[in-house]
N, C-alpha and C positions, 0 to 999 in steps of 0.2 A: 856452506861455502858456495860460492855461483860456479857456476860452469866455465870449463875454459871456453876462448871468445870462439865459437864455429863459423864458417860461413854457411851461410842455409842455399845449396845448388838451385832448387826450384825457385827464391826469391830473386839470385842473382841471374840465373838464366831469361826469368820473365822481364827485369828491369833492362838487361841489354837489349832484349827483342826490340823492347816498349823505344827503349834510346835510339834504337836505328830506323823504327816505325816512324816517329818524330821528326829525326833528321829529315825522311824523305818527304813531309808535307812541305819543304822550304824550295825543293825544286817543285815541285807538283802547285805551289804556290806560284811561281815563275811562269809556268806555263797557262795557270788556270789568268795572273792579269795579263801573260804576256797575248794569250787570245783576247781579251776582251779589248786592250789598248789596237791603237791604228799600227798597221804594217810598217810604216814608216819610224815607230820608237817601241817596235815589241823587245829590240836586241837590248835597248839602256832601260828598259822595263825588268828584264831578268836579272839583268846584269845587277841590280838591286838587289834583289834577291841571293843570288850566290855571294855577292859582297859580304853579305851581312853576315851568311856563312863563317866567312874570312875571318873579317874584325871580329865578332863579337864572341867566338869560338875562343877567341888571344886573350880577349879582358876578361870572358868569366874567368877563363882558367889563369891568368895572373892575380885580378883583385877580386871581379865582380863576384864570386861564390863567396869569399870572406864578407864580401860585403851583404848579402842577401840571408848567408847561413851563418855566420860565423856570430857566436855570441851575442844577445844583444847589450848594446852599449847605452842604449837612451831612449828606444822605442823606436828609434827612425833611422837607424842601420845597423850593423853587426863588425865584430871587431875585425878591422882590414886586414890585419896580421894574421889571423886565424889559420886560414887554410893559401897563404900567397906561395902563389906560381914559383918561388925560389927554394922551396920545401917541399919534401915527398911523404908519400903517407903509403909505404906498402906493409907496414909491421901486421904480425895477426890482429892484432889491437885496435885496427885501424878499420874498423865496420862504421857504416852510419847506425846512429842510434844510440852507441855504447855509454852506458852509466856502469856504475861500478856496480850495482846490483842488476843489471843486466850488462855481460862484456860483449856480449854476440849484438845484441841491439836487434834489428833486423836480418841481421847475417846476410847483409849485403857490402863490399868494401866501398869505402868512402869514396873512392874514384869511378864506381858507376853510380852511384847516386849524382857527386856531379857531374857526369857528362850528361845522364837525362836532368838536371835540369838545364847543363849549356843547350841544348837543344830548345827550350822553349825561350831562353832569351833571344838567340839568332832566331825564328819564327815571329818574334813580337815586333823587331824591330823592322823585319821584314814587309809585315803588315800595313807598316804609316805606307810604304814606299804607294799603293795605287792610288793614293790620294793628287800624288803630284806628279803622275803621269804625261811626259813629252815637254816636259817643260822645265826639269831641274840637270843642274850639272852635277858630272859626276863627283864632283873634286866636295862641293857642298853637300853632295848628301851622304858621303862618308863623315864629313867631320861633323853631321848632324848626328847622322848613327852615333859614332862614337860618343857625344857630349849628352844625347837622349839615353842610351844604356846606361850612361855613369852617373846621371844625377836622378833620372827617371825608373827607368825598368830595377834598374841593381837594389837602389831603397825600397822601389815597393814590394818587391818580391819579399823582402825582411821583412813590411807591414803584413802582408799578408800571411805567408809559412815562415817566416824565420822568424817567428818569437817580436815581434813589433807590433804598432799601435793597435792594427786592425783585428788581426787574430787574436791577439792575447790580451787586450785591454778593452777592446768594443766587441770583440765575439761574431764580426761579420762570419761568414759561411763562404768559402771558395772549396772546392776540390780541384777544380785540376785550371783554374784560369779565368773566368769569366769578368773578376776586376783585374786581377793583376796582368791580365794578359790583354784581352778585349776592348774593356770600357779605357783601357792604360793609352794603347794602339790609336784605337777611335777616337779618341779626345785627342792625342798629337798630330794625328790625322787631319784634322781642324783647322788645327792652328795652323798648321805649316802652309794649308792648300790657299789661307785666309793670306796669310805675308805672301807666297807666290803670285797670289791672283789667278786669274781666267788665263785659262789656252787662248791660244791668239781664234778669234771664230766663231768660241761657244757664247752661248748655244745656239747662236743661229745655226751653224755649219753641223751637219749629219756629221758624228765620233762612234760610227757603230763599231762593235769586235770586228776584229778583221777574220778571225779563224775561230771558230764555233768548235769543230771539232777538239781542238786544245784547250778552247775552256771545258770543256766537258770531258777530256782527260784528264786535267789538271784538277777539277773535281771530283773526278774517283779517285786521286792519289792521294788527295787531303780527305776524302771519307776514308781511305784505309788507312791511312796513317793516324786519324784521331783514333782509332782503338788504343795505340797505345800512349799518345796523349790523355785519353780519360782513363781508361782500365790503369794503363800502368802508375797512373798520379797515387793507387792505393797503397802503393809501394810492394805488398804483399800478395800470394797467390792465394785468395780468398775471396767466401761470399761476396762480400764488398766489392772487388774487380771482376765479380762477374755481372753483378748488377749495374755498375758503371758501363760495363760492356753492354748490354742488352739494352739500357737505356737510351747507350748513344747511337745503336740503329734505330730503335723504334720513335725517337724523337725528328730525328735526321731523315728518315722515312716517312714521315709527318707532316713535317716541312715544306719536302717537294710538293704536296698536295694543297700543304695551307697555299704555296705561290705560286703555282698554276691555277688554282681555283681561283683568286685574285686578279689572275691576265684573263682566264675564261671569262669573268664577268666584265673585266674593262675591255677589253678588245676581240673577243671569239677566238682567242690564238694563243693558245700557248705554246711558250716555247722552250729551246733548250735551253737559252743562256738563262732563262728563269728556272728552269729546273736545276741546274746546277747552280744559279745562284740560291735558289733555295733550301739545299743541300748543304750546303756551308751556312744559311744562317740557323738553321737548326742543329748543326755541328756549335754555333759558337753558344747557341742557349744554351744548349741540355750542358756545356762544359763545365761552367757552377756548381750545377745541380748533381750533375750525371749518378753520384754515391751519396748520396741524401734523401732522395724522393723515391716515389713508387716507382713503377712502370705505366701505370696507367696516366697518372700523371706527366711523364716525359711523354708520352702520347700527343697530353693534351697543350703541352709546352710547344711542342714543335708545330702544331695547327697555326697558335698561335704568332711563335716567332715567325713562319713562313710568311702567313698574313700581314704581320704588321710591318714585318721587314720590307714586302714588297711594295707595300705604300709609302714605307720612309725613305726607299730612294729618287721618291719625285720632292721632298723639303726642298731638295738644293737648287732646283728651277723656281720653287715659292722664295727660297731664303734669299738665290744669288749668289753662294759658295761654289765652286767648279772641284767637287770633290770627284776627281774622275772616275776610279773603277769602284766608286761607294763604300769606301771603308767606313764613314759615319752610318752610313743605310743598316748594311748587316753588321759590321762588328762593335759599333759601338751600342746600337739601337738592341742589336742581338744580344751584348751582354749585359745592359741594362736590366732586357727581359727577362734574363734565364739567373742573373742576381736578386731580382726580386720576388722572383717565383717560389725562390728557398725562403723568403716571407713567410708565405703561404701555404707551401706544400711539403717543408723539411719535416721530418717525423726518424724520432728514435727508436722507433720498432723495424727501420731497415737499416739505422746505422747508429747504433751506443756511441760512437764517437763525437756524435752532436753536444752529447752534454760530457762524457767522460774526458774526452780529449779538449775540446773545441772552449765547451762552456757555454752553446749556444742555447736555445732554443728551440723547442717544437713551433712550425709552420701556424698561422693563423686557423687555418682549417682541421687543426689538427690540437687545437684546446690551447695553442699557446699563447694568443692573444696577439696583437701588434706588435710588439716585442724584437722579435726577430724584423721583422718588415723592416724595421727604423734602423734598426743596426746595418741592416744592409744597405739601406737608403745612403746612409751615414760614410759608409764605408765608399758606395758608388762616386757620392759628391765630393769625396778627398781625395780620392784619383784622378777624378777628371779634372778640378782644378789643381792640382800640381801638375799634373802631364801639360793639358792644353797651357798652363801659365808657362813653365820650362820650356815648351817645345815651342811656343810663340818671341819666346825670347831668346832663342837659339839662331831659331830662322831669319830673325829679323838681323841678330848680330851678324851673323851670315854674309846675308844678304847684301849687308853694307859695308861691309869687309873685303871679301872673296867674290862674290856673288853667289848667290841660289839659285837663281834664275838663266836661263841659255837667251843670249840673244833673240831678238824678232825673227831673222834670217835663218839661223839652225833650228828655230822652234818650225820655220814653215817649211826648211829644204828638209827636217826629217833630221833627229837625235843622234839616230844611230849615227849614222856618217861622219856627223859635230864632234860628238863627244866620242867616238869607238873607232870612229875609220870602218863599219864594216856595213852590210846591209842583211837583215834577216833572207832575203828570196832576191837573189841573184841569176834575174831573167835574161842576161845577154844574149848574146852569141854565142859560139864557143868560136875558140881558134879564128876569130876575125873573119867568120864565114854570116849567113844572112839563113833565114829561117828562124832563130831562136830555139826553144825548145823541143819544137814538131821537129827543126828539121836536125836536133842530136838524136832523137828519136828512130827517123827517117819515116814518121810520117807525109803526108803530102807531097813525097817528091817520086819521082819515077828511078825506079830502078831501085827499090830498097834504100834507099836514103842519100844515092848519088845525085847530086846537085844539078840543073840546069844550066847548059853554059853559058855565056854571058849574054849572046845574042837574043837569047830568050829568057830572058829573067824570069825569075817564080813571083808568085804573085805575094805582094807584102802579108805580111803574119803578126799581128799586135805582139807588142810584149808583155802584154798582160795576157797570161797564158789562161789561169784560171782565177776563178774570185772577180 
């Protein structure tokens, strides 16, 4: 007779950590493009980002988990009805996992397995948003969000983990994202930047980050939060989520090196915003991989992804796409990498689940011949054309609907104000007085910060205070 159904404490205490670590890379993402875009549209830069929060938080949890987990129905999604938003799931019964020869499953309940995975839908779709930086309206890129989760991220998440094409019929290799998340991203990223067009300027006109220090906060929030993005994808407290963990620093650690070593040789300078852009694209390799390969191998991944990453964001000056804060560069280019790596380097001596679970195969390097390589191949190129086909045909509907695009005028007087009414760095005055920020301060003026009176006015003070 099986057991009654338990919940297992240390699997469901890890998978909430793992769920709230997650959530936090979607602000820490906000911040990481809201430094790298201009001062002038860092506020509709974020505001992307928490959006996506918003929405996408509402559809998984009404359709989009039926649709990604719920039964498969035909290989290319899961039954809608399954787990919908108008039904509750707290019986003991109600674990992920559960078969009748095992009731516990995992002995986690079904309601935190989907909230980690709501978290990596709002994250994916978050992603397209640095492609089309200071240039799209708000009103379109919600109803893009919306119509990209429902036809794009919801199904392929099912091809991927939820029993559809990819996983269960072709044997691709994902653990914790690198198609269904990355190359998913990257490829709508594409499209959308390609229907928008060029920022009014580029590339003649200098778009450097305006705030270096927030990309590079925004980058250690998104390397602590991928812990529990990879670790916690095992779903369990095991070897396997420790190897996942130790993978994704030493890959991500690697990285920074492969893409500084890259600027060192082109320019004698390295800098930060490469270091933390390199930092995330060896976050987005080793994500595939992370619970497949060795260590020394995510070692050698992340050299890799650093390097090649930081060469593939100069295509879009050879190709002529205006992908702004490079989501082609690192996330798409990045999970191409760290998808075909599992080619190469997957091996069932660090994970049984390659052939017992999965069905796949061992790594090229590792006696299993090409094999694997192709399946992953296979799997990369039916993402990217459904993503970039849907997401080009979204935009374009859009576009010629609603509009996507913000006028000439809001694109040159600055987003924010357009689209939000608001401005990120609010250098006035205060109180209709003269000085700006020195003189709330009460720097520059005599008498601890009492004003000059009129007869002798102070001497002007830019309002660009700093930067």
């Amino acid at each position: 007779m099986p057991e009654a159904p338990t919940i297992d404490g240390a699997n469901t205490t890890w998978l909430l950590v793992s769920t709230a670590l997650v959530l936090l890379m979607t602000p820490g993402l906000a911040l990481f493009y809201g430094g790298l875009n201009r001062a002038k549209g860092v506020l509709n830069m974020m505001m992307m980002s928490f959006s996506a929060i918003g929405l996408i938080s509402i559809l998984w949890w009404f359709y989009g988990f039926s649709v990604a987990f719920g039964a498969d129905v035909n290989g290319f999604w899961g039954d809608p009805g399954a787990y919908l938003g108008t039904k509750t799931f707290l019986a003991e019964t109600d674990l992920w996992g559960a078969t009748a020869e095992n009731p516990s499953g995992i002995g986690v309940p079904l309601y935190v397995f989907m909230a980690f995975q709501m978290v990596f839908a709002v994250i994916t779709v978050a992603l397209i948003s640095g492609a089309i930086a200071d240039r799209a309206k708000f009103a379109g890129w919600l109803l893009f969000a919306f119509g990209w989760a429902t036809l794009v991220y919801f199904p392929v998440a099912h091809w991927v983990w939820g029993g559809g094409i990819i996983g269960a019929d072709i044997h691709a290799l994902d653990f914790a994202g690198g198609t269904a998340v990355h190359i998913n991203a990257g490829a709508a990223a594409l499209a959308v930047a390609l229907v928008l067009g060029k920022r009014l300027g580029w590339p003649r006109e200098g778009m450097k980050p305006h705030n270096i220090p927030l990309v590079a906060l925004g980058a250690g929030l998104l390397w602590f939060g991928w812990f529990g993005f990879n670790a916690g994808s095992e779903l369990t407290v095991d070897s396997v989520a420790g190897l996942a963990f130790i993978n994704t620093q030493l890959a991500t650690a690697a990285a920074v090196l492969g893409w500084i070593a890259v600027e060192w040789v082109k320019t004698r300078k390295p800098t930060m915003v490469g270091a933390s852009s390199g930092a995330v694209a060896g976050l987005v390799a080793i994500t595939p991989a992370c619970g497949f390969i060795a260590p020394w191998a995510s070692v050698l991944l992340g050299v890799v992804a650093g390097a090649v990453c930081a060469l593939a964001v100069s295509l879009k000056y050879k190709l002529g796409y205006d992908d702004s804060l490079d989501v082609v560069g690192v996330h798409f280019v990045g999970g191409w990498i760290g998808s075909l790596w599992l080619g190469l380097f997957a091996t069932n001596s660090v994970n049984a689940a390659i052939t017992d679970v999965v069905g796949a195969s061992d790594g090229l390097f590792y006696g299993g011949g090409a094999t694997q390589l192709g399946r992953q191949a296979l799997a990369g190129l039916i993402v990217t054309a459904w993503s970039f086909g849907i997401a080009w045909v979204l935009a374009f509907v859009i576009e010629k609907t609603i509009g996507f695009r913000v006028k000439g005028e809001a694109e040159v007087e600055g987003i924010d104000i357009a689209e939000h009414a608001e401005s990120s760095y609010d250098l006035s005055p205060a109180g209709g007085g003269t000085g700006g920020a020195f003189a709330m301060a009460g720097i520059g003026t005599p008498g601890g910060g009492v004003t000059k009176p009129e007869a002798e006015p102070a001497e002007p003070v830019s309002e660009k205070v700093a930067g």
